[in-house]
C-alpha positions as CSV (number, residue, x, y, z in Angstrom):
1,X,127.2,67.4,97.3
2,X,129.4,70.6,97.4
3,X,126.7,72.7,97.0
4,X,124.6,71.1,100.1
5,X,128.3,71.7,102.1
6,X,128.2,75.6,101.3
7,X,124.4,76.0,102.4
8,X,124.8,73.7,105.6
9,X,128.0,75.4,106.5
10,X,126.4,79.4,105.7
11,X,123.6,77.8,107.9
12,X,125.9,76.6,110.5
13,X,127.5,80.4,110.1
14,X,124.3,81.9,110.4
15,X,123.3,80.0,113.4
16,X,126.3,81.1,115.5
17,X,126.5,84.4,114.5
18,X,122.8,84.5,115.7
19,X,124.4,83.0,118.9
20,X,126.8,85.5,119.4
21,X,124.2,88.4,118.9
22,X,122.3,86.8,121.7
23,X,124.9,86.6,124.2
24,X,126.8,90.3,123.2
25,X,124.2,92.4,125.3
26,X,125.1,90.6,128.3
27,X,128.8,91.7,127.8
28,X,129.7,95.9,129.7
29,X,130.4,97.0,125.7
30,X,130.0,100.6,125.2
31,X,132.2,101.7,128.0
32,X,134.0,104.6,126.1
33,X,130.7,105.4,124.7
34,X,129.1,106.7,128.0
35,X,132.3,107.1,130.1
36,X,133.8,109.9,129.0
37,X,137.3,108.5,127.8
38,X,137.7,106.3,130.7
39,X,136.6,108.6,133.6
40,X,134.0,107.6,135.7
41,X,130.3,106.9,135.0
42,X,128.6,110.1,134.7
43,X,125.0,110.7,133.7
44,X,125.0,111.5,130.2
45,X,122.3,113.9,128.2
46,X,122.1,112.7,124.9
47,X,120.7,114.8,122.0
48,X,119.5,112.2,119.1
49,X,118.8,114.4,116.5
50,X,116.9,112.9,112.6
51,X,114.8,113.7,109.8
52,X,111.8,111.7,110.3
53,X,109.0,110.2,112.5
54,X,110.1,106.6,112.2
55,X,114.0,107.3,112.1
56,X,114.4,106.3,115.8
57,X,113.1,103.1,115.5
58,X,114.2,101.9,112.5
59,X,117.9,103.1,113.0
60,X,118.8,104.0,116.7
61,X,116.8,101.6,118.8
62,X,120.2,100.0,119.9
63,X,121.8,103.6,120.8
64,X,118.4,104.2,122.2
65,X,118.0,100.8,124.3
66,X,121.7,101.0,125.6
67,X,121.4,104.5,127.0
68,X,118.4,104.4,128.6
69,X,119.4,100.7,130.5
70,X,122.7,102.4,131.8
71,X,120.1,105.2,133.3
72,X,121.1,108.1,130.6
73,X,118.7,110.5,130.1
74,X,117.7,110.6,126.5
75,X,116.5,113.5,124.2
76,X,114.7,113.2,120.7
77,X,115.0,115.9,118.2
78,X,113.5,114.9,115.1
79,X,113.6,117.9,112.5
80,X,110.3,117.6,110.4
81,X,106.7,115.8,110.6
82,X,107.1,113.1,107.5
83,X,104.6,115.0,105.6
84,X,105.6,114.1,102.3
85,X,102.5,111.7,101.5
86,X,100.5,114.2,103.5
87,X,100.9,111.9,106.9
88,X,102.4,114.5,108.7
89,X,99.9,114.5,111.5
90,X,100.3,110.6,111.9
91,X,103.5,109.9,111.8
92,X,103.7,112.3,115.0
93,X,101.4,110.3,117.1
94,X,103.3,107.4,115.8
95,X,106.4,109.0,117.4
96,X,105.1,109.5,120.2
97,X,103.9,105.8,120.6
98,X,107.2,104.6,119.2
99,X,109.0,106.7,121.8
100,X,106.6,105.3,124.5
101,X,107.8,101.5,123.7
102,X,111.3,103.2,123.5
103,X,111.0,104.4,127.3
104,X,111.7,107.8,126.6
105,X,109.2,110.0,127.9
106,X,107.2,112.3,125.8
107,X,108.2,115.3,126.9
108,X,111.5,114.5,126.0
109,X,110.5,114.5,122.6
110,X,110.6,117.7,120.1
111,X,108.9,117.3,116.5
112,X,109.9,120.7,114.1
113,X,107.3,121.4,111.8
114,X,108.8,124.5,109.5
115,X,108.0,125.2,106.1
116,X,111.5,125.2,105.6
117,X,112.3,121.5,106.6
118,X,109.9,119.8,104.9
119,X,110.0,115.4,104.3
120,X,110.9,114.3,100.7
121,X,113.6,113.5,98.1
122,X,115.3,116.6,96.5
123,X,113.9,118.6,99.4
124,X,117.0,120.6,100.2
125,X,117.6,121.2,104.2
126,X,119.2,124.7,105.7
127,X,122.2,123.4,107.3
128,X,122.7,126.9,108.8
129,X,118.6,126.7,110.1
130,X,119.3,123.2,111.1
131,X,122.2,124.5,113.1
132,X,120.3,127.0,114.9
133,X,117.7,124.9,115.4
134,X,119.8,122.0,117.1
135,X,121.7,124.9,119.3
136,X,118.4,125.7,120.7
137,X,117.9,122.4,122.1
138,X,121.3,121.6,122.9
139,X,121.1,124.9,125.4
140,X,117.3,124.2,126.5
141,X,117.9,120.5,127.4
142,X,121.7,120.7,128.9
143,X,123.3,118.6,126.4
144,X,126.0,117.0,126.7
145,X,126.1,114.2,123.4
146,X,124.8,114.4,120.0
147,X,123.9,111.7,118.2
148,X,123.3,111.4,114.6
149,X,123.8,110.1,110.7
150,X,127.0,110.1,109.0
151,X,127.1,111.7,105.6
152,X,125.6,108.9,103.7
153,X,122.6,109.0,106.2
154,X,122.3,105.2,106.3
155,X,119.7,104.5,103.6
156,X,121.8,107.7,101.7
157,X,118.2,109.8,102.2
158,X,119.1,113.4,101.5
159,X,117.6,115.0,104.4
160,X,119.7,112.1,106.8
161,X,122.8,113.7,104.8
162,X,121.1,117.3,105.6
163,X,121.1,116.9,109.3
164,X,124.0,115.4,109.5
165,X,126.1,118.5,107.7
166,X,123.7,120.5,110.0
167,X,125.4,118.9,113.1
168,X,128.5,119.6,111.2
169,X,127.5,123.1,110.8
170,X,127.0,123.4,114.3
171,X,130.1,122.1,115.5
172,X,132.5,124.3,113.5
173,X,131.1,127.5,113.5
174,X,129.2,128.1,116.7
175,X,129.3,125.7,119.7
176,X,131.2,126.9,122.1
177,X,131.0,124.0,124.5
178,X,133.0,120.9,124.9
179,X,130.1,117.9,123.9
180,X,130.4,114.8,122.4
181,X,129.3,113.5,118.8
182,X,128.4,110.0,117.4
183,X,127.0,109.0,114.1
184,X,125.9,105.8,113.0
185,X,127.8,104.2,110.5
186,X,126.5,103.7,107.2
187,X,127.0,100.1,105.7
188,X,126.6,98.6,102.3
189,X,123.9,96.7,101.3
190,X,125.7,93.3,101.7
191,X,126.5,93.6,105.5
192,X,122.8,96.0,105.9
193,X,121.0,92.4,104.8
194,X,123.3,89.9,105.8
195,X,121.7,89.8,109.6
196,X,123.6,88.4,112.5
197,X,126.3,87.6,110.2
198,X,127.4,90.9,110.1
199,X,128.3,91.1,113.8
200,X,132.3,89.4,113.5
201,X,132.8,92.4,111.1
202,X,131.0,94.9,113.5
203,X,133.3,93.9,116.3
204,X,136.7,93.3,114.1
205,X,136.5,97.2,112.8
206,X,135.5,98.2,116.2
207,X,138.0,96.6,117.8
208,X,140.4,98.2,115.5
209,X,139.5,101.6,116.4
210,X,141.5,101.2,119.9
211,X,141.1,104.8,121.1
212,X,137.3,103.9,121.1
213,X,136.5,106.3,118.6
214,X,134.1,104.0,117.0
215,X,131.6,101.4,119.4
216,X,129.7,98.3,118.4
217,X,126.3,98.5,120.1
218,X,124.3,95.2,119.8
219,X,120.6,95.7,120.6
220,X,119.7,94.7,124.4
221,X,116.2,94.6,124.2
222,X,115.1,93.5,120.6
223,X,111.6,92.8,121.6
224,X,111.5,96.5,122.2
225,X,112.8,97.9,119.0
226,X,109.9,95.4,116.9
227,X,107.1,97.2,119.2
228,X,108.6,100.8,118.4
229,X,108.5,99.7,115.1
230,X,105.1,98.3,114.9
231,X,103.7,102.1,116.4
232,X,105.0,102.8,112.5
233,X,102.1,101.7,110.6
234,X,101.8,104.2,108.0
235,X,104.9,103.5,106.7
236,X,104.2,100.0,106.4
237,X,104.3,100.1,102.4
């Protein structure tokens, strides 16, 4: 009997957090995110710099989704071509398609191929190339917001952690310009596969950041973020 309780009531739990996820987009969150500490809406130019052809879709599709609804204009930088099971050429058109279902146009979309940055696990990353390389956009595109990994890079991949010390890099030893940066925080594997459940926790340690230093972004247009996802089928392993 007990143990039918504690499954109806994680159930029950479950079911309202699922609730709650539903009903979040519908609530003006993010306002810090885009407005500048509280001044007024401005259009923002946001940089989202990663490592991989599939990156944006699997991690970013709520940044993504939020800033293009509120009319931001989004840039993509992703730093190599996947090419570590010799894909390379794929996963690009995947991007592209991806970025398509994503509503950011192509030709706001940059793919680095260098022989120097190339996909795989103990494939160490410049962080003073990545630097330069992420300056380079930053002046060509006007940009006004980076947004990245934190230092565990999510899934903890070593060239998420590369670009991110790249960004780093670029921060503290050569941009001269007053721009913002956000990273997506990295979660344990508990609250990465709990689903909706997750979300009171999101919003409790978001809420505790009262200068607005960190955001919860729930994902306004899920449907979306499964098609971008779906352009990915070479990874589909």
């Amino acid at each position: 009997m007990a143990f039918i309780l504690i499954i109806a009531s994680l159930v029950f739990l479950w079911i309202v957090s699922l609730c709650k996820v539903l009903l979040l987009p519908r609530i003006p969150f993010g306002n810090h995110f885009t407005h500048n500490n509280g001044r007024a809406f401005r259009k923002r130019n946001a940089l989202l710099v990663i490592a991989h052809p599939d990156d944006e879709s699997m991690f970013f599709t709520p940044t993504i989704n939020f800033l293009t609804s509120k009319g931001h204009n989004v840039q993509i930088l992703c730093l190599s071509i996947g090419d570590a099971d010799g894909k390379g050429n794929i996963r690009k058109q995947e991007l592209f398609q991806a970025c398509v279902a994503l509503k950011v146009p192509m030709q706001q979309v940059k793919i680095v191929n260098h022989p120097d940055l190339q996909d795989g696990f103990g494939k160490v990353w410049s962080h003073n190339l990545l630097a330069k390389i992420i300056e380079e956009e930053i002046t060509r595109c006007c940009i006004d917001m980076i947004i990245t990994f934190d230092s565990h890079g999510v899934s903890g991949h070593c060239n998420h952690r590369d670009v991110h010390y790249g960004v780093c890099k670029l921060l503290h030893d050569t941009l001269q310009r007053d721009i913002e940066v956000w990273e997506l925080v990295s979660t344990n594997i508990l609250r990465k596969y709990s689903g909706p459940v997750d979300i009171w926790l999101s919003i409790f340690l978001a809420m505790l950041h009262t200068n607005g230093t960190m955001q919860c972004l729930v994902n306004e247009h899920s449907r979306r973020s499964v098609i971008a996802m779906a352009q990915h089928s070479s990874q589909w392993v």
